[in-house]
N, C-alpha and C positions, 0 to 999 in steps of 0.2 A: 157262266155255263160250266157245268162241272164235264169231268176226262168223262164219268159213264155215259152221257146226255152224248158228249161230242162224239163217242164211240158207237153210239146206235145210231147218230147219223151216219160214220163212216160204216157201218155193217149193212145200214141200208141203199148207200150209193155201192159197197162190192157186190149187192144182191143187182142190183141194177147193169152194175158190169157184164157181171156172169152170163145175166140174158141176154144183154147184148151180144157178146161172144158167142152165145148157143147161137143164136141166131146167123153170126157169120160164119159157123160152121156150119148151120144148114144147106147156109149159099153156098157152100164150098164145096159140099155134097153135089148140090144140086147142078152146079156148072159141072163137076167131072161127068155126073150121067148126060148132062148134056151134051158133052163132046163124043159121047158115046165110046165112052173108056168101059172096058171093063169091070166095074165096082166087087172085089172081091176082098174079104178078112185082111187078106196082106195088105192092099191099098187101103182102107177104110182105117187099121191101126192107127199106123201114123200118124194121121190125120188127126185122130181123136185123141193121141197121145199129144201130138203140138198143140190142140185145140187145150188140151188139161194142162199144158208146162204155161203156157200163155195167159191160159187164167189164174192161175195161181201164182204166177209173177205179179199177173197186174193187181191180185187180190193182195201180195205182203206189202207192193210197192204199195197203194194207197193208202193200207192200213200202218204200213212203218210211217208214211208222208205226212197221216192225219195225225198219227200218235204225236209225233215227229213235231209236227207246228204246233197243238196243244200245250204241249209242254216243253217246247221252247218258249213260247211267246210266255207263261208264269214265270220261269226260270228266268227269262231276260227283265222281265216287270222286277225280280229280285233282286239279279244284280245288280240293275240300275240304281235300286235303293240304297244297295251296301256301298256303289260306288258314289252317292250322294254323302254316304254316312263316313266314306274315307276321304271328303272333297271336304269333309265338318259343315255339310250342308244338314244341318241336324234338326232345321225346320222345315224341310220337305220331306212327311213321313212316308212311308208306301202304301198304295191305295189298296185297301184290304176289302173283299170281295167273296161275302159270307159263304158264296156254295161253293167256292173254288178250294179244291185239297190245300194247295198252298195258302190258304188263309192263315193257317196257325204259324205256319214259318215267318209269313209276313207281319204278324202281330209279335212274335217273339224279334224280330227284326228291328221294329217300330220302339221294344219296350227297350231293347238294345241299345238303339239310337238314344232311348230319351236316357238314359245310364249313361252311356257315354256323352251325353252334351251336359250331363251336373256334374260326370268327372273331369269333364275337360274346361268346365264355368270354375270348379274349383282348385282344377289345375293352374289356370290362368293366373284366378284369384291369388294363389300359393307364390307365383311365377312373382306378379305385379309385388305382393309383401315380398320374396324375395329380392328382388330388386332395389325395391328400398330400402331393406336390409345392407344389401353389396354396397346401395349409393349411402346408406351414414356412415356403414364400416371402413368406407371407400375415403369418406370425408374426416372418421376419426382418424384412420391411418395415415392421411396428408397431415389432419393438425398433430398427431402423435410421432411425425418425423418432422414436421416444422417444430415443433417443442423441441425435438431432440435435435436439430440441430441449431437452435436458437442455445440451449443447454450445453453443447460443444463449445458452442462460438464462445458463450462467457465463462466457462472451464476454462479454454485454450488460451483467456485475454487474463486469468487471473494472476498479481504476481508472485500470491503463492503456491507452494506446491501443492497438489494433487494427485494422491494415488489412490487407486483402489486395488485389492487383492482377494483372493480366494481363502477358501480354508484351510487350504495349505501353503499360504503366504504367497504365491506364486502372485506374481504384478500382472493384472489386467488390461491396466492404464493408465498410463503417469500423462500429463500436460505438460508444453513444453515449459512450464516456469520449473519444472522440476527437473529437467535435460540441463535449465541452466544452473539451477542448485547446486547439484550435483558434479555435473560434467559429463555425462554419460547423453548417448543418441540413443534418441527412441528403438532402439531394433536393439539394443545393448542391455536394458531395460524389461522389456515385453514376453513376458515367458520364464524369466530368473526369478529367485526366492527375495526378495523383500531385504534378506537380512548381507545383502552387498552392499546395502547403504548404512550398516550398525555395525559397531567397534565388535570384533571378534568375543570378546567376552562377554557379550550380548546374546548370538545366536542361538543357544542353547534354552535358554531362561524366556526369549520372544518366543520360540515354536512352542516350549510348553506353555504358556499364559493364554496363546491362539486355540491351542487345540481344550484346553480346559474353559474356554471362554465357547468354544461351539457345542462342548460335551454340555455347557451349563442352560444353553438355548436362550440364553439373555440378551437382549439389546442394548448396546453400546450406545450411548448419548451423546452428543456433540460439544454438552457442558465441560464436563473436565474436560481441559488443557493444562499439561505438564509440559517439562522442561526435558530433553532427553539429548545425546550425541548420535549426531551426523559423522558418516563417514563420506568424502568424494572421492573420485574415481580416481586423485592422485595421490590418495592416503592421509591426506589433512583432514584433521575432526575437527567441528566446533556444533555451536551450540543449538537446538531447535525448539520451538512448542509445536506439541502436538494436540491434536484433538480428531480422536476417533468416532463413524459411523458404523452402524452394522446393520445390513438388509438382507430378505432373502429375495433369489430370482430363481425361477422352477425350477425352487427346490434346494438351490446350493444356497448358502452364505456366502457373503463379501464382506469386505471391511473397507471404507474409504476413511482415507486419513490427509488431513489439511496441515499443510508445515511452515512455519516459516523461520529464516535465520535471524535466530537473535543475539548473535555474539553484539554489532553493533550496539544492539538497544541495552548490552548487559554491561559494553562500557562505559556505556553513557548512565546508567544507573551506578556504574562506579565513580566516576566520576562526579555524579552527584550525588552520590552518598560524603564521598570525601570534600566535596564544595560543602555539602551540609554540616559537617564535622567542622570544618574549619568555620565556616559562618557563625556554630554554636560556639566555636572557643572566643572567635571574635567577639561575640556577641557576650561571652563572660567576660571578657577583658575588657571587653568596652565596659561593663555595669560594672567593672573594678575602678574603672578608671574615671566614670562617671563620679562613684563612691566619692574616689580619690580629687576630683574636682569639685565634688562637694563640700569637702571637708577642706580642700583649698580657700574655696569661696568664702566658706563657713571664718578660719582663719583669717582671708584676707578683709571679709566684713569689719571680724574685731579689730584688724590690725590699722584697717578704716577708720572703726570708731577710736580707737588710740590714739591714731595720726589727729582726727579733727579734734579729739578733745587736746592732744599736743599744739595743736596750733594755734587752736581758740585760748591756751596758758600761754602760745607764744607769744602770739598778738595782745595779750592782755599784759604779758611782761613786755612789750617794745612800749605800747603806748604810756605802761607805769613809766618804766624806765625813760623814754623820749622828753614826758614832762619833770624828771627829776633832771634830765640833763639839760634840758632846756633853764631850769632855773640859776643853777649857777651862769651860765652862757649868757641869758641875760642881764645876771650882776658883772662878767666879764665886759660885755659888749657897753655897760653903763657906765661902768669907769673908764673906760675905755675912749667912750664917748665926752665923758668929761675932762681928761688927759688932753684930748685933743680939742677941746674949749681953752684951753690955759696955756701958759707958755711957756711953747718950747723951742729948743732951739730944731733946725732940718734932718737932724739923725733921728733926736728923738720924736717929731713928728712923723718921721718915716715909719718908724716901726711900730708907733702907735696905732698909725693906718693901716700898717701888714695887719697887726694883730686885731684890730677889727675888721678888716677884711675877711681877714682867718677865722674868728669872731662867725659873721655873715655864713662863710661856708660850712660850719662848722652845723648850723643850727639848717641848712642846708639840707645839709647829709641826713640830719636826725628827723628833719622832713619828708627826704627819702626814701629813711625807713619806715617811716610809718605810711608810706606810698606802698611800698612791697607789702606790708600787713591788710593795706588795703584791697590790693592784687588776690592775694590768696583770699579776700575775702569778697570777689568779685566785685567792690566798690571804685576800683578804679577810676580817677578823671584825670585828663588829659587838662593843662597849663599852658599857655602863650607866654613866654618869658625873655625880656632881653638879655644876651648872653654875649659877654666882652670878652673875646679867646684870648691878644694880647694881654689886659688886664689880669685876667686869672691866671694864664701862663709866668706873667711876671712876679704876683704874689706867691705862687709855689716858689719860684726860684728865689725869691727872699725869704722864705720859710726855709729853706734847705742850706742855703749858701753859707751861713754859720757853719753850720755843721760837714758839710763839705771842704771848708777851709779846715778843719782843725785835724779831719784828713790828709789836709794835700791834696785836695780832689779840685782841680777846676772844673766849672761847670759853667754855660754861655747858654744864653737862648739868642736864636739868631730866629729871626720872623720874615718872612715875602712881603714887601711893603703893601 
């Protein structure tokens, strides 16, 4: 029902009023003449003035009453929607109601609502991918400080040194392999130039290599590794390798550099440089002396084959010579043998028996030697022979006793029975 429709009902229920009221004016007329009051202009006013203030109250009150609930009851039908549309109740549109004036406000309402429910679908939507967002950023930042302190941890275990610096050498971060390097505590360290750990004639010649190395925007490689002096914190130098990196971090440069002391490893390369030295002289003197035993050897071969061919002349002179002695020995020992067939008297059979005794040993001896020739000539045999100690003892001493006498020489053999 539209406000003009609702408004010619209410124009036709104040016409209704009005009569009403003329009519209870009438009566009000009518009772005073009935009391038989006198009815005159001055009384009758009044009357017809309260009669007009009365109807025209009761005619704005209706008419503000009817306006009044018309267009409260659309306006409240609106609210309710907005307050749907702020509850994000965005699928209960408002009931739009073609003759009613509020119809256009309610359909701009409705088109309102469905705007706000695909900005707020795509709000959401924005919210939910934010979310996910926050939750993998959420999840790289735990693995990207779990890395860095897994990255700490094997820094801080390393036993060489670790520092990293800025581009104006200032220390970022040393590890504590480098607190013991050195000798210095981390807080001694942390904010100082670089060049408190380098011999004073260094400082100069490092700041400008650093700043001509950032002027040059090159990256520094981990490959080379030199040899450079260490200073520590009680002024003893010795000896280190280095090997520099170079990174940027928003924006600045850094330099980290890996150290470690090599005085130990450089005496030990002295050390074996000089065992090497010696080894190689050894090693000439021994192939002098090898030379030298070669030519020994060489020497003592021929002096070998000399000696055997010497021996194999000596052996061939015993054996000549043994049968040249043997011959006459046995014409000795034949006459000899004969002497003592014939007669004689007890002297001369005595000595005839020495000297074939003598004779016997004699040829002995020459037997002997050709034992010993034997010897050298690995032919050796071994003999079972009976041997008369008395007897041979006393034939020496009749061999000797002549000539002993003519000395003056007594000589006895006395024997254990």
């Amino acid at each position: 029902m539209t406000i003009g429709r609702k408004l010619g009902i209410a124009y036709g229920t104040i016409l209704l009023i009005l009569l009403v009221s003329s009519m209870v004016t009438w009566l009000l007329l009518h009772n005073l003449q009935g009391l038989e009051t006198i009815v005159t202009p001055s009384n009758i006013v009044p009357i017809v003035m309260l009669s007009m203030v009365l109807q025209t109250a009761i005619y704005g009150g209706v008419w503000i009453w009817l306006l009044n609930r018309s267009i409260r009851g659309s306006v409240k039908h609106l609210i309710n929607g907005i307050k749907r549309i702020g509850d994000e109740q965005f699928d209960q549109p408002i009931a739009v109601n073609e003759d009613d004036e509020f119809a256009l406000i309610a359909q701009s309402i409705n088109l309102m609502s469905q705007n706000l429910k695909q900005a707020h679908e795509q709000l959401e939507s924005r919210n939910r991918e934010l979310e996910t967002v926050l939750q993998d950023s959420a999840l790289v930042s735990n693995a990207n400080q779990a890395n860095h302190r897994k990255f700490l941890t094997l820094v801080n275990t390393l036993v060489d040194s670790v520092i990293t610096i800025n581009h104006q050498g200032i220390i970022q971060y040393a590890n504590p392999a480098t607190e013991k390097l050195f000798g210095y505590e981390s807080h001694e360290l942390m904010g100082h130039n670089i060049s408190i750990l380098m011999p004073q004639d260094m400082h100069v010649r490092h700041h400008q290599s650093l700043q001509k190395q950032v002027r040059r925007h090159e990256t520094v490689h981990l490959h080379a590794t030199r040899e450079v002096e260490g200073v520590r914190k009680d002024g003893s130098r010795f000896m280190l390798s280095l090997s520099v990196g170079q990174f940027e971090l928003d924006g600045d440069v850094y330099f980290t550099g890996i150290l470690r002391d090599v005085t130990e490893a450089k005496r030990l390369d002295e050390q074996l440089r000089l065992a090497k030295e010696t080894a190689e002289r050894s090693s000439r003197e021994l192939a002098s002396a090898n030379l030298e035993l070669e030519n020994s050897v060489e020497v003592a071969n021929e002096l070998a084959i000399k000696a055997a061919r010497s021996e194999k002349t000596k052996s061939e002179f015993l054996a000549n010579m043994s049968h040249e002695i043997r011959t006459p020995l046995n014409a000795i020992m034949g006459m000899t043998q004969l002497l003592l067939e014939s007669e004689l008297n007890s002297d001369q059979r005595e000595l005839s028996q020495v000297i074939h005794r003598a004779g016997e040993t004699l040829i002995s001896l020459v037997n002997d030697i050709l034992d010993l020739s034997k010897i050298d000539a690995g032919k050796v045999e071994l003999e079972n022979i009976e041997f008369d100690l008395h007897r041979h003892l006393s034939d020496v001493l009749s061999m000797v006793s002549e000539r002993l006498a003519s000395k003056q020489l007594d000589c006895c053999l006395v024997l254990s029975p």
